[in-house]
NUKOLVO-719125 format. One record per atom (N, C-alpha, C): residue in one letter; x, y, z. Coordinates in steps of 0.2 Angstrom, whole numbers, padded with zeros to 4 digits, always signed. Example, Ala and Ser with C-alpha at 12.3 -4.5 7.8 and 13.67 -1.06 7.14 Angstrom:
// residues 2
A+0066-0028+0039 A+0062-0022+0039 A+0066-0016+0039 S+0064-0011+0035 S+0068-0005+0036 S+0064+0000+0039 
This chain:
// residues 226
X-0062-0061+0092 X-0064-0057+0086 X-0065-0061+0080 X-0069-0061+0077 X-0071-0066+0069 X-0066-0064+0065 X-0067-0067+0062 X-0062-0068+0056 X-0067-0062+0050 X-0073-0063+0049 X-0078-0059+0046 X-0075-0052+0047 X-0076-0050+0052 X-0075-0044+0053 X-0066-0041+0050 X-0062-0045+0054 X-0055-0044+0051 X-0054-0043+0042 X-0058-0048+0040 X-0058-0045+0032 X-0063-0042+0031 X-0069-0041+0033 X-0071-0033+0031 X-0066-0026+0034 X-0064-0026+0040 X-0061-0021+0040 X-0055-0020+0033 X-0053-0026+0031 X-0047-0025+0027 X-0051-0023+0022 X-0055-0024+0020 X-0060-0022+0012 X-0060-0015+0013 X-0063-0012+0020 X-0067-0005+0017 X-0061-0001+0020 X-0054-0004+0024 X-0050+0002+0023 X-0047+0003+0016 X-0045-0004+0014 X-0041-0002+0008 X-0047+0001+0000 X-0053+0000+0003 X-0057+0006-0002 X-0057+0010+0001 X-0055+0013+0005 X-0054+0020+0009 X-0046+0023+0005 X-0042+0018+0005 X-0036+0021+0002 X-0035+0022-0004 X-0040+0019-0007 X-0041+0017-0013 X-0045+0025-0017 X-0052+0024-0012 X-0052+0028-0013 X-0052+0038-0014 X-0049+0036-0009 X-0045+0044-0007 X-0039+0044-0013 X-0033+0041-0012 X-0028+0041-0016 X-0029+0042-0023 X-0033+0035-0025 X-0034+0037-0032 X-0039+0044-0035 X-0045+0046-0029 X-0047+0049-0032 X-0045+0057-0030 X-0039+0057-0027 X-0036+0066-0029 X-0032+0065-0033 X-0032+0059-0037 X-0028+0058-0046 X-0032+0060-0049 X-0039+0058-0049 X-0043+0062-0054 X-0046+0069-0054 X-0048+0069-0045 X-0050+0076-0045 X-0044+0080-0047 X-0037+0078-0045 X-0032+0085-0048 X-0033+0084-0056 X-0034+0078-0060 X-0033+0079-0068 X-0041+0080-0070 X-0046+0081-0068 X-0051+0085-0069 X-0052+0094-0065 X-0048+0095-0062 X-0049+0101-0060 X-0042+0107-0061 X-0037+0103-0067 X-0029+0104-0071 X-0029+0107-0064 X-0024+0103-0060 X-0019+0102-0057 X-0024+0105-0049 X-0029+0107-0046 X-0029+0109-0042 X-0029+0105-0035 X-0026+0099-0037 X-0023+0095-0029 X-0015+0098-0029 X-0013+0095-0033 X-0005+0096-0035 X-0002+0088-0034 X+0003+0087-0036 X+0008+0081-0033 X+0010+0081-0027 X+0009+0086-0025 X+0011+0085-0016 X+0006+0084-0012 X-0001+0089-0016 X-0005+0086-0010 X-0007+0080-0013 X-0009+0074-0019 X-0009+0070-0019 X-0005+0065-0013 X+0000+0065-0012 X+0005+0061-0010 X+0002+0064+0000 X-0001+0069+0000 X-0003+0068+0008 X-0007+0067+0008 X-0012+0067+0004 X-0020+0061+0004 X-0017+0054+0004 X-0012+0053+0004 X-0010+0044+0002 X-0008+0045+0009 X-0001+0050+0012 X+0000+0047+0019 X-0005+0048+0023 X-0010+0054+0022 X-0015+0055+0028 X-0019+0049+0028 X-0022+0047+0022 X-0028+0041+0024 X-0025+0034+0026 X-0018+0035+0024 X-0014+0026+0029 X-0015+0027+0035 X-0012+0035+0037 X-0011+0035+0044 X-0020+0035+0048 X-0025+0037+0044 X-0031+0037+0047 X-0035+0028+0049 X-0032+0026+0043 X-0035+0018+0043 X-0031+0013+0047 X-0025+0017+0049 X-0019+0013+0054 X-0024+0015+0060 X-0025+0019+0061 X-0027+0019+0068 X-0036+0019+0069 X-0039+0018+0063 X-0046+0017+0064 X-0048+0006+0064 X-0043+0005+0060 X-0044-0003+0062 X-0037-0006+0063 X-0030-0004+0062 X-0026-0008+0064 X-0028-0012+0071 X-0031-0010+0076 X-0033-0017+0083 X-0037-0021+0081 X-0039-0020+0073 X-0045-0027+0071 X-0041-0031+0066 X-0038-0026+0062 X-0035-0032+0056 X-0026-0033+0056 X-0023-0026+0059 X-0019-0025+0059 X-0019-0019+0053 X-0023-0018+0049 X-0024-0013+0042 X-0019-0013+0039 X-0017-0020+0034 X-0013-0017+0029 X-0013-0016+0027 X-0021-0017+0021 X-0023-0015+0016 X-0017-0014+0009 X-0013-0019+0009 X-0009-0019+0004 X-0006-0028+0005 X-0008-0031-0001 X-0007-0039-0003 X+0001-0038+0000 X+0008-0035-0001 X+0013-0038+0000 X+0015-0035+0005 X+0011-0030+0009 X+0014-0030+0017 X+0010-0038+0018 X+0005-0039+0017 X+0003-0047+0019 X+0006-0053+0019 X+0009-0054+0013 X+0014-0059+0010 X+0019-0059+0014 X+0023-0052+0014 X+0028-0050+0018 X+0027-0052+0025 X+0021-0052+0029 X+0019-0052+0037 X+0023-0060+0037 X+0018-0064+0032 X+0017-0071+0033 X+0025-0073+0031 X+0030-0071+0028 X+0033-0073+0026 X+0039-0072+0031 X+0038-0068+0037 X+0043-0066+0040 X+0041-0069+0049 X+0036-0073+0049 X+0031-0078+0054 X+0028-0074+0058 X+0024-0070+0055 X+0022-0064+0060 X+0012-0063+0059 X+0012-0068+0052 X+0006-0067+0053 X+0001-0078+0050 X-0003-0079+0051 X-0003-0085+0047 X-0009-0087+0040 X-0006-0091+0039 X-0005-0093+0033 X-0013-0093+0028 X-0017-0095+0034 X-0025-0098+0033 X-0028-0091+0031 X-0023-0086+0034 X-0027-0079+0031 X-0024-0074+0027 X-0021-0078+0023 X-0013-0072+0018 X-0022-0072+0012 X-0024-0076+0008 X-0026-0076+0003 X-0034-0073+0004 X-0037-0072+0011 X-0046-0071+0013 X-0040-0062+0013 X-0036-0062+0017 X-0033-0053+0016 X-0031-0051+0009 X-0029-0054+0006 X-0027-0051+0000 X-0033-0052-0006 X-0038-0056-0005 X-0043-0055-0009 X-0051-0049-0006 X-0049-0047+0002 X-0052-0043+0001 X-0050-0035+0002 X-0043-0037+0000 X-0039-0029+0001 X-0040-0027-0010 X-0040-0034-0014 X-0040-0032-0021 X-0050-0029-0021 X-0054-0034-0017 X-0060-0032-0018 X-0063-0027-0016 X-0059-0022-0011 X-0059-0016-0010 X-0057-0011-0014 X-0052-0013-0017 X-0049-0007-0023 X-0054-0007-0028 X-0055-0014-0030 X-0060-0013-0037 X-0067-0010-0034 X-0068-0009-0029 X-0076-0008-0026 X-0075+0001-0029 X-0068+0003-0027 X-0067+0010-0024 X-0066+0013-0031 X-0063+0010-0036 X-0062+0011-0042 X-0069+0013-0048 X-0071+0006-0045 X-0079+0006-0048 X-0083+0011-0047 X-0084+0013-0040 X-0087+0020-0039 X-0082+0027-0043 X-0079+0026-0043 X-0074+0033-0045 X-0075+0032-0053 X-0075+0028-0056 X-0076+0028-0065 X-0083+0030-0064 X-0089+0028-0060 X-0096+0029-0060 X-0095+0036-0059 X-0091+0040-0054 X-0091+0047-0052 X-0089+0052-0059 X-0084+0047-0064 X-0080+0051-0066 X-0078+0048-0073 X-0082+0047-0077 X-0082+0043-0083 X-0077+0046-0089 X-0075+0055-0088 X-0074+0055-0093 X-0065+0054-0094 X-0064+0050-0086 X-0055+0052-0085 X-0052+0045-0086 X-0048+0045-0090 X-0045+0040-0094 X-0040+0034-0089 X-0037+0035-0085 X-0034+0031-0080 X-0036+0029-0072 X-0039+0033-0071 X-0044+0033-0062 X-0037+0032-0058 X-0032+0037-0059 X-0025+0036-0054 X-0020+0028-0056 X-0022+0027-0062 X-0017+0020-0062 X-0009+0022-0063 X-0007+0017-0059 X+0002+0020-0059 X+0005+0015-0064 X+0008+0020-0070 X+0011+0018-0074 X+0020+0021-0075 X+0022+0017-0077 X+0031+0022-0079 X+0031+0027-0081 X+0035+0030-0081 X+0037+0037-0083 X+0041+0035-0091 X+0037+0039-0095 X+0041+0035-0102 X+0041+0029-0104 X+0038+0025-0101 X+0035+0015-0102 X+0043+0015-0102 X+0046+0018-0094 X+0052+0014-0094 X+0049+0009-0088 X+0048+0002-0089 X+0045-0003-0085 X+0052-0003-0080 X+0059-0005-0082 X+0061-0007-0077 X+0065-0001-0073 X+0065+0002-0074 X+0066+0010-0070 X+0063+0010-0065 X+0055+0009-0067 X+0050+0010-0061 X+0049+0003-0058 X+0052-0001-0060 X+0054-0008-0057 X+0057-0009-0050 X+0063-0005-0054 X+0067-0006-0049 X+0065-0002-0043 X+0064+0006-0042 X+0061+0011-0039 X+0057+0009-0034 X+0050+0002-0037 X+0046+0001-0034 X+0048-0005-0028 X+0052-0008-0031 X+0055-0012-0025 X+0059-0007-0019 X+0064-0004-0024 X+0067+0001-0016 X+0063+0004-0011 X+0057+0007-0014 X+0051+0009-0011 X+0046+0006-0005 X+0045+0000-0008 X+0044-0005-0005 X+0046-0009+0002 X+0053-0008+0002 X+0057-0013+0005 X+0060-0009+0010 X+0059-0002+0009 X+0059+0005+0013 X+0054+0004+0018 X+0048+0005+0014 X+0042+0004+0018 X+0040-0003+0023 X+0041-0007+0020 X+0041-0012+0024 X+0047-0015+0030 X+0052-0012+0029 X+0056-0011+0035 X+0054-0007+0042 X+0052-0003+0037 X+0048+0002+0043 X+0041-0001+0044 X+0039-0003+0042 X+0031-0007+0046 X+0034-0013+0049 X+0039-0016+0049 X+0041-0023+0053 X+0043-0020+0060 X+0047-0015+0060 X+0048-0012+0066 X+0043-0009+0070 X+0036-0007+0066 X+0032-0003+0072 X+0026-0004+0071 X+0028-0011+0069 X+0019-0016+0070 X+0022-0023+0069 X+0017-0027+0072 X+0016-0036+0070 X+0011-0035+0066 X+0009-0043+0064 X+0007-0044+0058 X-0002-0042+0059 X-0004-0046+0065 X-0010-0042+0066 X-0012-0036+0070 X-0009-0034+0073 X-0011-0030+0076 X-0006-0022+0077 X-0008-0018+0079 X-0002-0010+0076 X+0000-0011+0085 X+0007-0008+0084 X+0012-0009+0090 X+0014-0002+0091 X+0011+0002+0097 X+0013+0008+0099 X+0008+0013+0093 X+0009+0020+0098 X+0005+0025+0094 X+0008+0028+0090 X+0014+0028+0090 X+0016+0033+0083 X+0018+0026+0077 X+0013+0020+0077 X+0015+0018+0072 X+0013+0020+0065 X+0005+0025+0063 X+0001+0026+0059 X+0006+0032+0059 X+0008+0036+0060 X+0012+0043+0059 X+0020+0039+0055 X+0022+0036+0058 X+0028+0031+0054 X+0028+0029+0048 X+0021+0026+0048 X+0018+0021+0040 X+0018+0026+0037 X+0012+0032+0038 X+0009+0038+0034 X+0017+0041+0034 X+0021+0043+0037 X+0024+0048+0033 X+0029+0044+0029 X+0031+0036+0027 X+0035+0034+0023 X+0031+0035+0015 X+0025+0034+0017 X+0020+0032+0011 X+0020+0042+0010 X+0020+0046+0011 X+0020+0053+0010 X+0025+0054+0006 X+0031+0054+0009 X+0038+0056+0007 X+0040+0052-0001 X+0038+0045+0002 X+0040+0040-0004 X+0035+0043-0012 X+0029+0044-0010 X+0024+0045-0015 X+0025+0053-0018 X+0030+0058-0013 X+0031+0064-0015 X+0037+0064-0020 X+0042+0059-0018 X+0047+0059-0026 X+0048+0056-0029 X+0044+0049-0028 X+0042+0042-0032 X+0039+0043-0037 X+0032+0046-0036 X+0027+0047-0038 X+0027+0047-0047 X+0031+0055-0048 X+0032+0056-0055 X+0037+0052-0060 X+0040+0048-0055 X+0045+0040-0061 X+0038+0033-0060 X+0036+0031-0056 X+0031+0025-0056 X+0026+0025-0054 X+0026+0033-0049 X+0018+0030-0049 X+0016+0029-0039 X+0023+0028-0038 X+0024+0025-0031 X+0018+0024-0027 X+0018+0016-0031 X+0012+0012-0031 X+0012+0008-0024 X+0018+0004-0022 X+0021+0001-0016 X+0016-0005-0015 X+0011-0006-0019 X+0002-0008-0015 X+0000-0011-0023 X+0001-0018-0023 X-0002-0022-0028 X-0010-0021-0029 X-0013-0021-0023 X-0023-0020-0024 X-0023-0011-0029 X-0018-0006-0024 X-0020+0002-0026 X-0017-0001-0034 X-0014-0005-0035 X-0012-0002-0045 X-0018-0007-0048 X-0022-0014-0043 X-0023-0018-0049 X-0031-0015-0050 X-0035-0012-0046 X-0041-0006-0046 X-0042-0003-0052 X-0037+0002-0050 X-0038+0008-0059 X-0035+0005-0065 X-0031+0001-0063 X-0030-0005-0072 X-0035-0007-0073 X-0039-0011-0070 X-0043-0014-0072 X-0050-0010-0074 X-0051-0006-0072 X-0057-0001-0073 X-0055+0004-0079 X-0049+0006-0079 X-0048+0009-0083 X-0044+0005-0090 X-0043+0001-0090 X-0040-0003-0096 X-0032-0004-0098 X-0029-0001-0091 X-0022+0000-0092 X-0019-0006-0088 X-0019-0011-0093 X-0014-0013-0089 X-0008-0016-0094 X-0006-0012-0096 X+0001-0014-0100 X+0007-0017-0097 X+0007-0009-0089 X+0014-0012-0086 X+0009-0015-0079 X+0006-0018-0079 X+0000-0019-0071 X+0008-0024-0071 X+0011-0028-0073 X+0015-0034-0071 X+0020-0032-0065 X+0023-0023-0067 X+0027-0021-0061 X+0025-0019-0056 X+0020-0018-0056 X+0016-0017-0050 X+0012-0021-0044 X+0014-0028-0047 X+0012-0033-0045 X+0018-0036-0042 X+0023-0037-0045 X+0029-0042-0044 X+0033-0037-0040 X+0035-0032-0043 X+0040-0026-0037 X+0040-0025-0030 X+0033-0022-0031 X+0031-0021-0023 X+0031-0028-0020 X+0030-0034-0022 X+0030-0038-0018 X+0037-0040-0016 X+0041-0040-0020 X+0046-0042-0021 X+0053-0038-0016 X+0050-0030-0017 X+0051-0027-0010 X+0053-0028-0004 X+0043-0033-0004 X+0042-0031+0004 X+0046-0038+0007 X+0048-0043+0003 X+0051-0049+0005 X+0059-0048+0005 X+0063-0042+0002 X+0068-0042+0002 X+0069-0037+0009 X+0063-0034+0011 X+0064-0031+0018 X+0066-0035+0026 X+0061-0043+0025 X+0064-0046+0030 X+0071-0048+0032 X+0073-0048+0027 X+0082-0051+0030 X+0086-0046+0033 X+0082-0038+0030 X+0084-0033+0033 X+0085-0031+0039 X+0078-0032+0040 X+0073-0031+0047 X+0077-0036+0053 X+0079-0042+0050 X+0081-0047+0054 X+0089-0045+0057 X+0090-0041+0054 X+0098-0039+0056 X+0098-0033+0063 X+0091-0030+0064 X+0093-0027+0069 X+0087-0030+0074 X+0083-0032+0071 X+0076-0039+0076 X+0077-0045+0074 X+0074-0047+0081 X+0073-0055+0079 X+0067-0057+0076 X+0066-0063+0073 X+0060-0064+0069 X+0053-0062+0073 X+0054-0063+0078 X+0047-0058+0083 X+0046-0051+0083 X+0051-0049+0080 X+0049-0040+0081 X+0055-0038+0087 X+0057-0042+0092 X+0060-0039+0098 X+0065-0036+0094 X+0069-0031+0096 X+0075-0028+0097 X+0082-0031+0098 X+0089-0033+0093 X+0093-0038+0096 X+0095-0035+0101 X+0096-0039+0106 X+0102-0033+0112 X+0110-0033+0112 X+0111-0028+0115 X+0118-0026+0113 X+0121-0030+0119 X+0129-0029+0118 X+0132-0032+0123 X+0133-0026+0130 X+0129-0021+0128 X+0133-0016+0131 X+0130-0015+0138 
């Protein structure tokens, strides 16, 4: 399989998450409130779980810069492709952004995740536990390129559901440096873009030492003595 292919697929799912997620933030605040915060938060785990299983066998679908960094940092993915995957998982969210501000000019954020209260490190700290949740559970039921088993897209989607259902109203439960750095930038908010850049990554990297205590750097299972 080409490499082309592999990051286009990375490009148009994460416009796909991009734009689904961020755009039931603006349909719910153009149509006062008729998504809700819960259904927002299952637009986010249904379209992971849909793009997990529509190109995880081509890209692996992480559509998120620090599960990438994270892949490559835990030797499960390489190195020649961490920065062609993270710059078309970022080129996807602004594509998806772009069209949403074109759809929807008169909405002030296009779903940017900000603090609750401009408490930055609140949601800092949030966004790493978040993260490193999340990425525990994707080291376990996928490799770096490719998805492992069929209930991995059900696993990913429902951490990113659950997480965004009570994350959501303190940071924004961003988990995903491309989904925050899209509607900042389109929208003009980037005051706290910094923890949603640095967090989630920082997350996803505090998940492998984790991961390593019940797997080996491969993904296998340690075995018991039993």
């Amino acid at each position: 399989m080409s490499d082309a292919r592999r990051y286009l697929a990375e490009l148009f799912a994460t416009f796909t998450l991009v734009f689904a997620g961020c755009g039931a933030v603006v349909v719910d605040g153009v149509t006062d409130g008729a998504i809700t915060h819960a259904g927002i938060a299952v637009v986010f785990g249904l379209v992971v779980l849909a793009m997990i299983y529509t190109v995880g066998d081509v890209s692996g679908a992480h559509m998120n810069p620090a599960v990438t960094i994270a892949f490559w940092a835990a030797r499960r993915f390489p190195l020649r492709d961490v920065a062609p995957y993270v710059g078309a998982q970022v080129a996807g969210a602004i594509a998806a952004c772009t069209l949403l501000r074109l759809m929807f000019p008169e909405h002030d954020t296009l779903g940017s995740t900000l603090p609750r209260n401009d408490a930055a490190m609140q949601s800092f700290v949030l966004e790493v536990v978040l993260t490193a949740i999340l990425m525990f559970v994707i080291l376990h039921v996928s490799t770096g390129a490719k998805e492992k088993g069929i209930t991995a897209g059900i696993a990913i989607g429902s951490v990113i559901l659950f997480e965004a259902m009570f994350g959501g109203p303190i940071s924004g439960a961003s988990m995903n440096p491309a989904r925050s750095v899209g509607p900042a930038l389109l929208s003009g908010h980037t005051e706290h873009l910094w923890v949603y850049l640095v967090a989630p990554t920082t997350g996803a990297l505090l998940a492998i030492p984790v991961c390593w205590c019940t797997r080996d750097p491969e993904g296998n299972a340690v075995p018991t003595d039993a």
